[in-house]
N, C-alpha and C positions, 0 to 999 in steps of 0.2 A: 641294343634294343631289347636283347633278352634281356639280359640285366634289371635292366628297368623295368620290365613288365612282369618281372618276378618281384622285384622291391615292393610294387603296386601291388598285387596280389596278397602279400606277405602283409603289409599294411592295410587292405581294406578286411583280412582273416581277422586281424588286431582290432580295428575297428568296430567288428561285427557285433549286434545284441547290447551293443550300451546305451544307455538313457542318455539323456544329453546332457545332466548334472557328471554322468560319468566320462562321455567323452568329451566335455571338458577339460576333466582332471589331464585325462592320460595325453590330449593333443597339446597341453601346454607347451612351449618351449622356454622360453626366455625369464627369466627373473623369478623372484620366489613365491611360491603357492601351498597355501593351508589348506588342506581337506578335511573338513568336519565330517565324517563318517559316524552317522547315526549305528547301532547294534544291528548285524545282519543285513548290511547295506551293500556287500558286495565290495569294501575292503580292498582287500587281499586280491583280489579282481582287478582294482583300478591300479594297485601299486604294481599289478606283474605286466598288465598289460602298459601301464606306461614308460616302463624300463623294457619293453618290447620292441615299443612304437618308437622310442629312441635310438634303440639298435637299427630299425628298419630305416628310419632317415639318416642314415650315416654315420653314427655316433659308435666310437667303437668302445666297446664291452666293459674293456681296462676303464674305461672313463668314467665309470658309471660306478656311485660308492652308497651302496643301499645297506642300512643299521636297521636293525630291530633289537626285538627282546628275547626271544627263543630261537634254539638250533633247527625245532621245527619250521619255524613259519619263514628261517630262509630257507634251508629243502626246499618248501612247498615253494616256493616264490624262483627258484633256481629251477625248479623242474618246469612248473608253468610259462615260464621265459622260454626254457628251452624246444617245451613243444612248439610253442606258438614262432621260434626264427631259428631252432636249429641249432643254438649257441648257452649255454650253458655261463651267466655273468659269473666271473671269479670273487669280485668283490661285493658279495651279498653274505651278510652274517650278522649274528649279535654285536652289539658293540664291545663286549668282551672279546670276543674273539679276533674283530678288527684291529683290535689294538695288542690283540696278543702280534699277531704276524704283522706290523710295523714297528714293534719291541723286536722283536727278532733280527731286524735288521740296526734300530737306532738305539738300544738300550746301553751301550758300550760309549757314547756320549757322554754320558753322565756322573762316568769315573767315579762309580760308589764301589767298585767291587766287582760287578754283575756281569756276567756277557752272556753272549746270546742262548748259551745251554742252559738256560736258568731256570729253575722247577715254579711250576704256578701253584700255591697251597691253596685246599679247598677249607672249608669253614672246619673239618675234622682234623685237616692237618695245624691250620690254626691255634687251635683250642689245643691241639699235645703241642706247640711251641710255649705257648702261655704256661703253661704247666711248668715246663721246663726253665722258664722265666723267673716265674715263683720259689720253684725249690733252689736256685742260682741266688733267689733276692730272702735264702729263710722265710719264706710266707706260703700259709697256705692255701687253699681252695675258697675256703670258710671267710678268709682273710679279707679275698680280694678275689670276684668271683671270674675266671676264665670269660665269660661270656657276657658279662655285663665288660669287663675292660676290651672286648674284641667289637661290643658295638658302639665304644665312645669313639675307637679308633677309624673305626668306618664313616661314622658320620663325623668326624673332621675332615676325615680322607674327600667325600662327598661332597662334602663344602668347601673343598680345597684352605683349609684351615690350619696351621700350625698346630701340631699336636698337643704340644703342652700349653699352648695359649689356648686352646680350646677346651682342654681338661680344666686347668683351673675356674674358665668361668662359666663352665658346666657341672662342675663336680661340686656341687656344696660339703661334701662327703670324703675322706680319704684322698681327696686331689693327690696330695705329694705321694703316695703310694702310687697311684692311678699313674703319676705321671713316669716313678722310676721303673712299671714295669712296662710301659709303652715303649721308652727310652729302650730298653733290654730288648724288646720286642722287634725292633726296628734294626736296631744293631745284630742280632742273630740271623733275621730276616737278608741286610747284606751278608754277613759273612757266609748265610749258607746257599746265597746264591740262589733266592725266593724272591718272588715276588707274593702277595693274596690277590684275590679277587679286585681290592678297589684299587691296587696299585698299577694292573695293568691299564686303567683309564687314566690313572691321576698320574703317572709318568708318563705318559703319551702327550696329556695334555700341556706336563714341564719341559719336555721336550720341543712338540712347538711353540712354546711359548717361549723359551728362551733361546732356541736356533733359528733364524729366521729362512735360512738356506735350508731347512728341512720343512717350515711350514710352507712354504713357496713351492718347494718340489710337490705336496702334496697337492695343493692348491692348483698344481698348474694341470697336473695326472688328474684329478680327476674333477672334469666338467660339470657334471651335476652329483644333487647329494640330496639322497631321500632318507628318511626317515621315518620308520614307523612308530605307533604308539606314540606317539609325540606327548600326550599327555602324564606318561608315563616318565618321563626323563627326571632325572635331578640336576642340581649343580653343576657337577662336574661334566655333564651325560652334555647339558648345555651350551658349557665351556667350551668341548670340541666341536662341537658344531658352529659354533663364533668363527674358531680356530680352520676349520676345516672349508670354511665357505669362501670361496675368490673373490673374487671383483665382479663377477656377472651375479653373484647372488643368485645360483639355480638352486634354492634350496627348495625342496618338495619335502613340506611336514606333513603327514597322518596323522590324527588322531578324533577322537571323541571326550571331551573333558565331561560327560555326566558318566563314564567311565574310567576317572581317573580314582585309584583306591587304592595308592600305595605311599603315601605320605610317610609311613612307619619307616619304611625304607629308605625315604629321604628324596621320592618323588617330588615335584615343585609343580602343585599345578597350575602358575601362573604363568610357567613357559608360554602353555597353548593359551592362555588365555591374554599374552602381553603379547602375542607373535606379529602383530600390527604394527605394535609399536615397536619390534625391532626391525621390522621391514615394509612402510608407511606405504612402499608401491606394491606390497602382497596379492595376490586373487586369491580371493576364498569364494571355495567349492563347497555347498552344504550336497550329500549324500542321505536323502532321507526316506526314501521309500525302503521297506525292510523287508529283504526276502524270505524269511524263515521261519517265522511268528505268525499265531493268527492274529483276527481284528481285536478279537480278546484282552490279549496279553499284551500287544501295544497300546490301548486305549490305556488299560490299566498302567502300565509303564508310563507314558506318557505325561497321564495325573498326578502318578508319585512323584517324578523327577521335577513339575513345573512349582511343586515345595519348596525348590534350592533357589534363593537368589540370585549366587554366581555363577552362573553359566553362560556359554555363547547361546544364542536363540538358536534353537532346532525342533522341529514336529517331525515324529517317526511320523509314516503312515505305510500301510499296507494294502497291496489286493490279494489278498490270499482270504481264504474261509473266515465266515464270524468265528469257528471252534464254540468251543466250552468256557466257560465262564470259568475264574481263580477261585478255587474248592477254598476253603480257611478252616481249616480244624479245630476245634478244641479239643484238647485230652486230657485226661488225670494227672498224670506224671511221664516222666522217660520211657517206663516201659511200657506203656501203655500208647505213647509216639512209638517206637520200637514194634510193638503189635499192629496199629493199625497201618503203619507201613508195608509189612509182611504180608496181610491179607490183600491189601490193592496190588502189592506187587506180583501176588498168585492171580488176582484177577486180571489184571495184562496178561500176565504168560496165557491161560486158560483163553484165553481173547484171541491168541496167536502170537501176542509180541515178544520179543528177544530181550533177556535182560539186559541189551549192550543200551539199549534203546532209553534204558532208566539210570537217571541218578540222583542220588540225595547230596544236598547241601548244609552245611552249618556254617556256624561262624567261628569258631576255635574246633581245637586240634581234639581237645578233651570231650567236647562232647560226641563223638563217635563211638565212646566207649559201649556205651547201654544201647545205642544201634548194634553194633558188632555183636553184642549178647543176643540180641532180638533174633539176629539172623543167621546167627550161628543155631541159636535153639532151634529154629523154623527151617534149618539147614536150605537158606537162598545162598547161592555163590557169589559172591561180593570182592573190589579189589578195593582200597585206600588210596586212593592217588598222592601222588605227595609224602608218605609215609618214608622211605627210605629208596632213596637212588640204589639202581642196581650197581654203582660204581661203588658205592659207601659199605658194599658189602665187606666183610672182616675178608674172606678169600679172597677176593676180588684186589681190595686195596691192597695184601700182603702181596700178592702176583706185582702188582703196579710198582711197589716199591722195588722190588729187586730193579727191573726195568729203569725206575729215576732214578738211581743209584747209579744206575749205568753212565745216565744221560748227563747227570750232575752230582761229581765225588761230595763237593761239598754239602748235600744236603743229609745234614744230618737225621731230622726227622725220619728219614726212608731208612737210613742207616741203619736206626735202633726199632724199627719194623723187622731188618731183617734177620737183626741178631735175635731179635725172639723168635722167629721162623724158625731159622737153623737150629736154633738150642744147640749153642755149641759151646758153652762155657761161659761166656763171657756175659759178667753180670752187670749189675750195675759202677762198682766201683771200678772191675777192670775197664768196663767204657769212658769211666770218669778218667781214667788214667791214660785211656789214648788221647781225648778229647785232650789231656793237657800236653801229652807230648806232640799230636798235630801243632798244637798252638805254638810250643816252641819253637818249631820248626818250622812254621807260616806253611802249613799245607793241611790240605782236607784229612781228614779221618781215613778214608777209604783209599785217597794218595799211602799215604802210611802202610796201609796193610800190603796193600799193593807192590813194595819197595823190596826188593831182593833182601839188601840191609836192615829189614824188621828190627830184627833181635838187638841190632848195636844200636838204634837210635832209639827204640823203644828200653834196652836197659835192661833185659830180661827175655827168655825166650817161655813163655809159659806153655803148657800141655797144647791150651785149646788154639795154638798159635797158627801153626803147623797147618792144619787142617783149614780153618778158617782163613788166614793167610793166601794160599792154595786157592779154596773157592771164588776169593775177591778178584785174583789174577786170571783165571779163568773167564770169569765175569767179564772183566773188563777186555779182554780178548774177542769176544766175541764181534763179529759185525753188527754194523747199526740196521742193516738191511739183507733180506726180505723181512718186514718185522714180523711177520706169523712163522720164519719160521725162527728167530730171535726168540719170542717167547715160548714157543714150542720146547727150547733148549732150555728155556731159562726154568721151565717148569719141570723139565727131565733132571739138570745136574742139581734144583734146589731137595729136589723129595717132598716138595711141597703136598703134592696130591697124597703120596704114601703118607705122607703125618696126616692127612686129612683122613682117608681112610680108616687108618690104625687108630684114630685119638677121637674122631670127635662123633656124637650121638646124631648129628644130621649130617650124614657124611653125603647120603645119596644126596640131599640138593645142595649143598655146598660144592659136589662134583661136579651137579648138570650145570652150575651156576659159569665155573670153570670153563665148561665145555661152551656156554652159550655165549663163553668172552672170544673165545680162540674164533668160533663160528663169527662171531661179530668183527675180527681183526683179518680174517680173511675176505670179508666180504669190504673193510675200508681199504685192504692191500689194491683188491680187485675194481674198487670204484676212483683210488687216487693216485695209481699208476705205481711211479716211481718218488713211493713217501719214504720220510725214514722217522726212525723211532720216535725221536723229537715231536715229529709232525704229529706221531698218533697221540702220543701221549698228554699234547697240546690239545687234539681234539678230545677226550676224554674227559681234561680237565672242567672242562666248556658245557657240559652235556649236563642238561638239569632233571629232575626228577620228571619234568612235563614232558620232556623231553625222548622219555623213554614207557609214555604212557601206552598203551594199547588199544586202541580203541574198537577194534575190531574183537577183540577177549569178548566171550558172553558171559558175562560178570555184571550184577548192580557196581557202580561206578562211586564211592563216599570220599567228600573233597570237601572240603573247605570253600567261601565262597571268594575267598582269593584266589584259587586253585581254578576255580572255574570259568576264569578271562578266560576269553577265545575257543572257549567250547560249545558244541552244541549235541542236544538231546530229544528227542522226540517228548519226552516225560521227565517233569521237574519235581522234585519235593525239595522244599527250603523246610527245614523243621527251627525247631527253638524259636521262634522269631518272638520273643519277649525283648521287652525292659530288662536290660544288664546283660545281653545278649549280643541284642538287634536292635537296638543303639548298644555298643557295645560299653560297659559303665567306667569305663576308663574315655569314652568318646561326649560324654552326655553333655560337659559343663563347658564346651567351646561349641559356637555357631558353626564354625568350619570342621569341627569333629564329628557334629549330628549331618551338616551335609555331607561329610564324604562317606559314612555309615548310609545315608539315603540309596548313595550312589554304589554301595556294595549290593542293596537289597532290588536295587532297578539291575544293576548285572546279573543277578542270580534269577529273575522275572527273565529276562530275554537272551536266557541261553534256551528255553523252550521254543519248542518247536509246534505241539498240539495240547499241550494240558500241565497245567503246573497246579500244585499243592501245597501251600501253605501252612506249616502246623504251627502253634503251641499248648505248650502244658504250663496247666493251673496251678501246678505244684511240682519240685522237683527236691533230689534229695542232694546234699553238695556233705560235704564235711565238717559242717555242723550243723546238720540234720536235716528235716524237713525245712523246705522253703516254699513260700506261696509264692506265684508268679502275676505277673500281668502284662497282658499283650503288649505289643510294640507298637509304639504310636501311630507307626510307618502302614498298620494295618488300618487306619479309620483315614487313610488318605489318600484309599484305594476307592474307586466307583464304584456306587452300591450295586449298578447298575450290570457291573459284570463279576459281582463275586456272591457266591454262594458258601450260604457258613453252614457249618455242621458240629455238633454236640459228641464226642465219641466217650462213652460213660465206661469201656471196661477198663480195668486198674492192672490186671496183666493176665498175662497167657494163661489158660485155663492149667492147674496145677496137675493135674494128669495127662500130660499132653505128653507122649512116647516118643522120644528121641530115637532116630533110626529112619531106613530109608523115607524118602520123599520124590514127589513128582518132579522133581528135579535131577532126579539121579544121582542124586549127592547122600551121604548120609551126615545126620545133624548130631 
């Protein structure tokens, strides 16, 4: 009787304050269900509380396979779960990461090479294999660029495509080049015992797809299968969820297709929008009342969005305050957007508010540049989001390598990270010269050095042998566990930190950078028990630049309006919003390129919260030269009714303006 009458309690907790559009979603049980989640709907709300409400009816934990797109928003959805029954679900993560730890057990199926120690490259470790590729195939940079052949490869990967069939009837251009360094690409990828990024979906997805005794086992584990961001998926992202769904069809999709904005990436946004027609018995939930936003800023969103053709039918609506009407600036040029930024920004703080509370928007990467000038002259404290993952740091990643090295002899990449660390001799040619006698000998590089008998199979004992020799055996000696205090050692016998100290002109944050890894590895020792290096290193690889955002920093916030899914601001500025911007002029000449451009400019409106600002400039300077601008079309399809325009005539900061303290405490 107790039992029960805790279950009861525990479930009417779960139940508590939802709209009836919401408990809907979350009392669902049986078969599959799409939720249309308008901006600021409470989300993240229905997907934690209904992996809740199904733990509380008896469903256990294991059973339950929740994917998203961010390491944050499972945290948050793994923490929310676990307030509301006590129970913390195992399987809630990116779908990168779900498919990293079922690689871990089935990737040795597939008898390419690979087993379960196998390194995950991140787009930086990519880009130096490709290289390596190159200078293997005579070719160089100029040739055959790194990063144009790393995204043919991904979107075949995405489209579960045959690579060299997909090159040739993509590539108008150097195909057969294209193709032998993909081939190269692939082949060092097995021997060094790597996977990238899209492999660990698209070998998951080969795996069940040709073992049936493993998609079955999946299938049978786990009962239901939610899905967030649903509109966000690609091909492949698809594929497994075909793969992954039993015979009851409990699939539970998320998402909002008038914020679907990642097509570049190889998003499909017909997933959400066909989801009927892959499951004819579906419930669809519309989620539309918006808790975040005033009447303002949905009214105005609302107008924009009802532009796009293809959409499912949804009306945000709110009860929250009318607010302020959407400011539209005009300005002279950049710095002049740049200046009058800085003055509203002073007029908040002067107001009382926090610069955590403000962020600015754009649409590429470059135009942050003449912002950063603005607000560095005007000395505001500003962070970039998005800009560079603390994992991407040069210290950071040279730390990491030793560590994969450990984890995986054969990967070489990490390898020749750490012979440049050491500086111990060994240059280029003598690496060329292990690489070839590993080869002979069918073993890793690092097997090699490792080997008592160096000298008689290697052919030679040279100076730098000895020593470095030594260090790899050591290395590999070490335990896999406790890992903080693994890299503790690993940081003591490399001299890592002393070559940092000794060599480089930013030594102090390069140190604190160090210090704020160890701090970070002691606090995953302390949250995931008994992990071992593997484990962490797998989570690390996982962890994206959003991922590691701050939001609690008192810092203006400059992102991108990609960058700024799933955030929210009290105070919005979207600046640039011109023609060749905002339509972005690569988007202009396809129907489906101006709606999902619509739909970047409706996400960037309802990440506010009380007041949003609009800019463009009339004129900007690009590199070759002066350019006239004109507004975004996307501005005259707003409601006259809630936007107020404004003229800003200054052309830039007054020329005697004194660099040095400010009411910020900062100096500029």
């Amino acid at each position: 009787m107790g039992d029960t009458h805790a279950i009861m309690t525990i479930s009417a907790d779960i139940l508590r304050d939802l709209t009836d559009a919401q408990l809907e979603a979350v009392t669902h049980r049986q078969g599959p269900m799409l939720v249309v989640a308008g901006a600021g709907s409470g989300k993240t709300r229905v997907v934690t509380r209904r992996i809740a409400y199904l733990i509380a009816q008896g469903t256990r934990p294991d059973q339950i396979l929740a994917m998203t797109f961010t390491n944050k928003a499972a945290n948050e959805m793994k923490e929310r779960v676990a307030t509301l029954v006590g129970i913390a679900p195992r399987n809630v993560g990116t779908f990168h990461s779900c498919c990293a730890r079922f690689l871990r057990q089935d990737i040795e199926r597939l008898k390419d090479g690979r087993n379960r120690q196998y390194t995950i490259y991140d787009s930086s470790d990519q880009n130096t294999l490709l290289k390596h590729c190159l200078k293997d195939l005579n070719l160089r940079s100029s040739d055959c660029s790194p990063n144009d052949v790393a995204q043919v490869i991904s979107r075949a990967k995405t489209q579960r495509q045959d690579i060299v069939e997909y090159i040739h009837n993509q590539c108008r251009y150097d195909a057969d080049t294209y193709e032998k360094v993909a081939i190269a690409y692939e082949t060092r990828l097995r021997q060094q015992n790597a996977v990238d990024f899209d492999d660990l979906l698209l070998l998951t997805a080969k795996i069940l797809s040709e073992y049936p005794i493993v998609r079955e086992m999946y299938q049978t584990r786990f009962k239901y299968l939610l899905i967030d961001e649903y509109q966000d998926t690609n091909h492949l992202q698809y594929d497994l969820m075909k793969l992954l769904c039993g015979e009851e069809q409990n699939v539970h999709a998320t998402g909002d297709p008038d914020q679907s904005i990642y097509s570049w990436r190889g998003a499909d946004y017909t997933n959400i929008m066909n989801f009927t027609s892959d499951f004819p018995d579906a419930r669809i939930v519309r989620l539309e009342q918006n808790y975040r936003s005033t009447q303002c800023i949905i009214h105005a969103a609302n107008e924009l969005i009802h532009q796009n053709a293809f959409r499912l039918d949804k009306d945000l609506f709110t009860e929250n305050e009318i607010g302020s009407p959407i400011r539209v600036i005009s300005v002279p040029d950049e710095a002049s957007e740049a200046l009058w930024l800085c003055r509203r920004i002073s007029e908040l703080c002067t107001e009382g508010h926090s610069l955590r509370d403000m962020a600015v928007f754009y649409r590429t990467n470059g135009q942050s540049r003449s912002l950063e000038d603005g607000f560095m002259r005007m000395g505001i404290p500003y962070q970039v989001v998005g800009n560079l993952r603390f994992y991407d740091r040069k210290e950071i990643k040279d730390l990491l390598a030793f560590l994969r090295l450990k984890c995986n002899p054969a990967d070489l990449v990490s390898l020749q990270r750490v012979v440049t660390c050491l500086n111990c001799g060994v240059g280029p040619k003598n690496l060329a010269a292990l690489v070839a006698t590993a080869e002979q000998h069918a073993m890793p590089v690092f097997d090699l050095l490792c080997r008592d008998d160096f000298a008689a199979l290697f052919g030679k004992n040279p100076a730098w042998a000895q020593h470095f020799c030594q260090w790899c055996r050591a290395l590999r000696a070490l335990p896999d566990q406790p890992v903080d205090e693994v890299i503790a050692a690993v940081l003591e016998h490399s001299g890592l930190m002393q070559n940092i100290i000794a060599k480089d002109d930013n030594a102090d944050d390069r140190v604190e950078n160090i210090h704020e890894l160890l701090a970070q590895v002691k606090s995953f020792v302390t949250n995931h028990g008994d992990c071992t290096l593997i484990d962490y290193l797998q989570e690390v690889s996982l962890i994206s630049d959003l991922d590691t955002y701050d939001s609690e920093a008192d810092y203006v916030s400059l992102m991108t309006l990609h960058c700024a899914k799933g955030l929210e601001f009290p105070f919005v500025f979207i600046t640039g919003v011109e023609e060749g911007y905002l339509p972005h002029q690569h988007s202009v000449n396809t129907a489906n390129g101006i709606e999902e451009e619509r739909r970047l400019f409706y996400v960037g409106l309802t990440r506010a919260k009380a007041e949003v600002t609009v800019l463009f400039a009339r004129g900007r300077f690009t590199w070759t030269g002066s350019d006239q601008r004109e507004p975004s079309r996307f501005l005259a399809e707003l409601p006259e009714e809630v936007v107020q325009q404004q003229i800003f005539k200054h052309r830039q900061a007054p020329p005697n303006h004194r660099r040095g303290a400010n009411h910020f405490g900062y100096s500029s």
